[in-house]
C-alpha positions in Angstrom: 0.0 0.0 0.0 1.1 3.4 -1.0 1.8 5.5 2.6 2.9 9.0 3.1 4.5 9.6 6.6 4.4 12.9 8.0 6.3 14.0 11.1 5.3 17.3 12.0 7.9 19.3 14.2 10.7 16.6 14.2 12.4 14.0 11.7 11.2 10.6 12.1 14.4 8.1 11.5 13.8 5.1 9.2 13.4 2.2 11.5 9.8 4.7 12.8 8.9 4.7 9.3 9.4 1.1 8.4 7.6 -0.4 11.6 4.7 2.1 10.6 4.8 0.5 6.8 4.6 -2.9 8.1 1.9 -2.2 10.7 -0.5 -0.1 8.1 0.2 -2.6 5.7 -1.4 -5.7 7.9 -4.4 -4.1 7.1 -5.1 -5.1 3.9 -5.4 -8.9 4.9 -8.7 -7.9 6.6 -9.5 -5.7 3.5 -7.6 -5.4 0.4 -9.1 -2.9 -1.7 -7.5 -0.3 0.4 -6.5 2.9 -1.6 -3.6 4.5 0.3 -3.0 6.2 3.8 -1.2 8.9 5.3 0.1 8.9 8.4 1.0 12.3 10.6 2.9 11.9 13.8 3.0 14.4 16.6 4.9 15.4 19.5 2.8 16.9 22.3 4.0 19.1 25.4 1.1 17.9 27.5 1.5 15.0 30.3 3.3 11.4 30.0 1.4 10.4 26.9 3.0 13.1 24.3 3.5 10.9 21.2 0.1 11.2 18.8 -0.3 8.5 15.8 -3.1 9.6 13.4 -3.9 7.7 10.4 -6.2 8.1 7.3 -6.6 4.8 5.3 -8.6 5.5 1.7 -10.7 3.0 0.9 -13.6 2.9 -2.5 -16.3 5.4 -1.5 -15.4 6.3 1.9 -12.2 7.4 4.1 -11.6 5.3 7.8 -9.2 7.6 10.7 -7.7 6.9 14.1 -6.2 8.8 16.2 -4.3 8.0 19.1 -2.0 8.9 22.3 1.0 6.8 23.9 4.1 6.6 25.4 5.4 5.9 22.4 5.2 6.4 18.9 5.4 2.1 18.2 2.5 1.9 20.9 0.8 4.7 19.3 0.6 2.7 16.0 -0.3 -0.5 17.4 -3.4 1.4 19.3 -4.4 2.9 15.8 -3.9 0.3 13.8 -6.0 -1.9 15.9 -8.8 0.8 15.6 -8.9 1.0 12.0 -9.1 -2.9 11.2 -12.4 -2.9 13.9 -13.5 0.2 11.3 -12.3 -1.6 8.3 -14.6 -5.0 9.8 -17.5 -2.7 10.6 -17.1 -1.3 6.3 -16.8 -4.1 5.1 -19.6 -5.8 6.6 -21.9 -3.1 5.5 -20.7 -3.5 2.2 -21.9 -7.6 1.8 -24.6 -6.0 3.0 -25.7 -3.9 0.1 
């Protein structure tokens, strides 16, 4: 899957990026008419939980997002990326449907 990677504020090194690729990419076992995503990762200056993952994944007809809050950015991912493939379920059951 094509992925765009934005780190806003700060260079993300390549081992970030790569372990973002891999985890977006599992999503296209549960689904795998999946456009392309974009990810944007933020550092925050509030509290323990500073590091913000969100991610857009394109899919025909409609657009899925999450967005969330860790530690870290990997923990970040894994808490995103576990939200979009419930959404990604959720779409394409209510595609069989139709």
């Amino acid at each position: 899957m094509r992925l765009q990677v934005h780190s806003i504020h700060f260079d993300a090194d390549r081992k970030l990026v790569d372990f973002i690729q891999r985890k977006v990419d599992k999503l296209e076992t549960f689904y795998d008419r999946v456009v392309d995503g974009e990810v944007f990762l933020r550092l925050n200056n509030t509290g323990v939980e500073n590091k913000t993952v969100e991610i857009k994944v394109k899919v025909p007809g409609s657009q899925l997002f999450a967005k969330e809050h860790a530690r870290s950015f990997e923990a970040a991912t894994d808490l995103a990326t576990e939200a979009l493939r419930n959404q990604i379920k959720k779409y394409k059951e209510r595609q069989q449907k139709e």
